[in-house]
C-alpha positions in Angstrom: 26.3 36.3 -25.9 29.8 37.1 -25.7 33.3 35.7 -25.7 36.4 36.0 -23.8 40.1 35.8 -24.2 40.3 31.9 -24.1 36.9 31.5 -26.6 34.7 30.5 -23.9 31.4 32.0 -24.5 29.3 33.2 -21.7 25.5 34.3 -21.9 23.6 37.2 -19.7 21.5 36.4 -16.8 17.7 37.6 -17.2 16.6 39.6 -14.5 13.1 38.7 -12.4 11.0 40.6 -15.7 12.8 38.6 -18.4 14.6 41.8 -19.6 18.3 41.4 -20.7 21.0 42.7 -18.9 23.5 44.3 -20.7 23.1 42.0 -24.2 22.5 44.0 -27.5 19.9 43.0 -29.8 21.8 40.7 -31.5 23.1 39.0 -28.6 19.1 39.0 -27.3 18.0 37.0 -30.3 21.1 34.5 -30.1 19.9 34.3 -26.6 16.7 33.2 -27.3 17.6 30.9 -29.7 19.5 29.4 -27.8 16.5 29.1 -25.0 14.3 28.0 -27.6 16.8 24.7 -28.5 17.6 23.8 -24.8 13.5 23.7 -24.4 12.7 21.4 -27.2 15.8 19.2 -26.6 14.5 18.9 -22.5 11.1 18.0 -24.3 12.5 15.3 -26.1 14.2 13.9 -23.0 11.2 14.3 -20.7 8.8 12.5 -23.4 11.5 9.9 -23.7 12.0 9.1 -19.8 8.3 9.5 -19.1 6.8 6.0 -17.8 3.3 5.5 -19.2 0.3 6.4 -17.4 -1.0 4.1 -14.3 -5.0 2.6 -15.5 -7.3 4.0 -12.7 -8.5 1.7 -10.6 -12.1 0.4 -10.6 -14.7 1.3 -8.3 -15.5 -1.3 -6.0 -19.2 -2.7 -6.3 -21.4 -2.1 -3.4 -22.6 -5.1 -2.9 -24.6 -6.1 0.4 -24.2 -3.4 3.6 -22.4 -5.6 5.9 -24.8 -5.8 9.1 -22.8 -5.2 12.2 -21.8 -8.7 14.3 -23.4 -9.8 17.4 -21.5 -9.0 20.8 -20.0 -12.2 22.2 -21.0 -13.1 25.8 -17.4 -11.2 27.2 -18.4 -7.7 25.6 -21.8 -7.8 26.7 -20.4 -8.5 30.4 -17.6 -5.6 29.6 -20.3 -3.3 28.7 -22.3 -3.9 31.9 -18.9 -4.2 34.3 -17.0 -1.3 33.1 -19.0 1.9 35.0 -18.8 -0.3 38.4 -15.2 -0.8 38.0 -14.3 3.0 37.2 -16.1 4.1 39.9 -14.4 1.8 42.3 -10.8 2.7 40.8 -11.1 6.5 39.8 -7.4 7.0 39.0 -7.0 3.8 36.6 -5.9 3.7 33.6 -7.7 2.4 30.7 -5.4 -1.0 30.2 -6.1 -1.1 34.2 -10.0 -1.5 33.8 -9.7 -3.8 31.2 -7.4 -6.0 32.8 -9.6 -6.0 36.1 -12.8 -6.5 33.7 -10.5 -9.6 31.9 -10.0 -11.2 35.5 -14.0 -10.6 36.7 -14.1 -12.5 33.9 -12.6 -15.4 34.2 -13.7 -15.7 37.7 -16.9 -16.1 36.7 -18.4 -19.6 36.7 -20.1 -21.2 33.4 -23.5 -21.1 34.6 -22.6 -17.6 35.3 -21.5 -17.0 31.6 -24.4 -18.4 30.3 -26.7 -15.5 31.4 -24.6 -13.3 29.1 -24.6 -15.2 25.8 -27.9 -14.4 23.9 
């Protein structure tokens, strides 16, 4: 540590080992001193600002494996549709073949529908 003309008092920089640069012993203990103080003081703060600790959360009970859901009558008729209708439009998208399989769909007749619903 050392002072200048005006009083102010300036410290050495540590190099990447922690080795003082140009300090004397003396100045190498005020130095460290000094270190120590700022450390406990930043401990204080941190303890003092810290928020407390979140509870964990609990584990959700497994209670029943939910059993996958029936197809409605429209998927099953999707799932049998949807080869014929790429084949017959190669270069359509996949919003195109859904919206082609949507209007088979709907031009189907109720007795029609019926065959699909299990």
């Amino acid at each position: 540590m050392a002072t200048d003309k005006k009083g102010k008092v300036s410290l050495t920089i540590r190099a990447r080992n922690n080795k003082l640069k140009n300090a004397s012993s003396n100045d190498a203990s005020k130095l460290k001193e000094l270190n120590s103080a700022f450390e406990s003081s930043k401990n204080k703060m941190n303890s003092k600002n810290k928020k407390p600790a979140k509870k964990e959360k609990k584990a959700k009970k497994d209670t029943k494996e939910k059993k996958p859901r029936k197809l409605n009558a429209y998927m099953v008729f999707a799932m049998e549709v949807r080869e014929s209708v790429k084949k017959n439009n190669p270069t359509a998208s996949i919003i195109d073949i859904a919206k082609k399989i949507g209007a088979l769909w709907r031009a189907l007749s109720d007795s029609e529908k019926q065959k699909y619903k299990k």
